[in-house]
Each structure stands twice: as C-alpha cells, then as structure tokens.
N, C-alpha and C positions, 0 to 999 in steps of 0.2 A: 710738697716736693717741688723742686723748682723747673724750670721748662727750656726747655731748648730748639731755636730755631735755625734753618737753614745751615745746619753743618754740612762740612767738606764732602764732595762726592770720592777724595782720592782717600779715603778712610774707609772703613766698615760701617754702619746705620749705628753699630754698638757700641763704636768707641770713639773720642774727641781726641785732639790736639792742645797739649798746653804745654807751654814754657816754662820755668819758676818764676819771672817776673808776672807772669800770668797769675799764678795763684800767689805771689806776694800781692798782688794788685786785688786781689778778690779778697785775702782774709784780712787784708785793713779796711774793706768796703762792709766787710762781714763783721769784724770787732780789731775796733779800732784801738782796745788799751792792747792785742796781742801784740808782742814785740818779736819779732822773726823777721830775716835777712834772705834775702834768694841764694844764698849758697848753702844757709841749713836748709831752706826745701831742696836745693840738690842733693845734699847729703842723707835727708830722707826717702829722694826718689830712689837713689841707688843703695840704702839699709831695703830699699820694700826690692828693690830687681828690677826695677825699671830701665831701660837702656834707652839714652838720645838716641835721637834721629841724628843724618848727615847734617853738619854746620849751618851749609849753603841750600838749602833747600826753605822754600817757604810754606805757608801753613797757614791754615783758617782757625785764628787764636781765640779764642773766648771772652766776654767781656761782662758784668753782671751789669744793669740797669737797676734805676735807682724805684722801679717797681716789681724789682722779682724775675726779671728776664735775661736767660741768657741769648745773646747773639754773637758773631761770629765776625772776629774783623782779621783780614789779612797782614799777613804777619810773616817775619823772616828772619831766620835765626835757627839753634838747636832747639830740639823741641820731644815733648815726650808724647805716646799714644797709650790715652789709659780706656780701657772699657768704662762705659756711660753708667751700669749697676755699679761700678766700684766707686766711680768719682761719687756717685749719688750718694752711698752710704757714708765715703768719708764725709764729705760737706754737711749731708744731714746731723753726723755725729758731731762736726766743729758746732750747729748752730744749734745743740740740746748741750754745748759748756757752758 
C-alpha cells in the first residue's frame, strides 16, 4: 500500500485533495502505455458523484515520488475531496492491471 505524508490540515485525516491533472499526472508515473486525458478523468469523477471544489480556492495536491511516496504540494485550481480508503482501493486496483 502506498503512504502519505503531511496532508492538508483544512480536510479531514480521511480524505485528500486532488485535481484531474493530479491523477493524469500519477497514472502516467503509474503506467505509462495507459492513454487517458484530464477531462475523461473528470467525466469519471462526475459518472462516480464526485462534486469540484470552488474554482479559486487552493489545495494541498498530491504528488507520487519516484520511490513510492506520496507528498503534498500546493496547488490552485478546482479540485475534488475523495476519502483516503477509496483513493487507496482504486490506485491499488489500477496497479494489480
């Protein structure tokens, strides 16, 4: 399972911040033959119920590390709040394809 360090105090302990460029950015670090665009992960976010955040507001985005770690970099834009068990089962599920 993968690890996460120093996320946002203006969130919940259980859930993260990310954007679609955030997780376009993570599944070509993840597997790089997948071919996916940031607006099908938007159009995924809102098939699963996911609602953006306000525009203008900013956010402690996530980053993966080229040994396994996530850390958090500041960031500004729309952005989604997914619970930390759900991110973890999808991502585990992308990296048992």
């Amino acid at each position: 399972m993968v690890n996460f360090t120093g996320f946002s105090k203006k969130v919940a302990e259980d859930e993260i911040c990310v954007a679609p460029n955030d997780l376009l950015l993570l599944l070509r670090k993840t597997n790089p033959k997948l071919i996916i665009s940031a607006s099908e992960i938007r159009k995924i976010l809102k098939k699963w119920d996911f609602e953006p955040q306000n525009n203008t507001k900013s956010y402690q985005g996530i980053e993966l590390l080229s040994h396994g770690e996530f850390v958090k970099i500041e960031r500004r834009g729309r952005y989604y709040i997914i619970k930390k068990d759900l991110f973890y089962k999808i991502f585990d599920a992308m990296m048992q394809e």
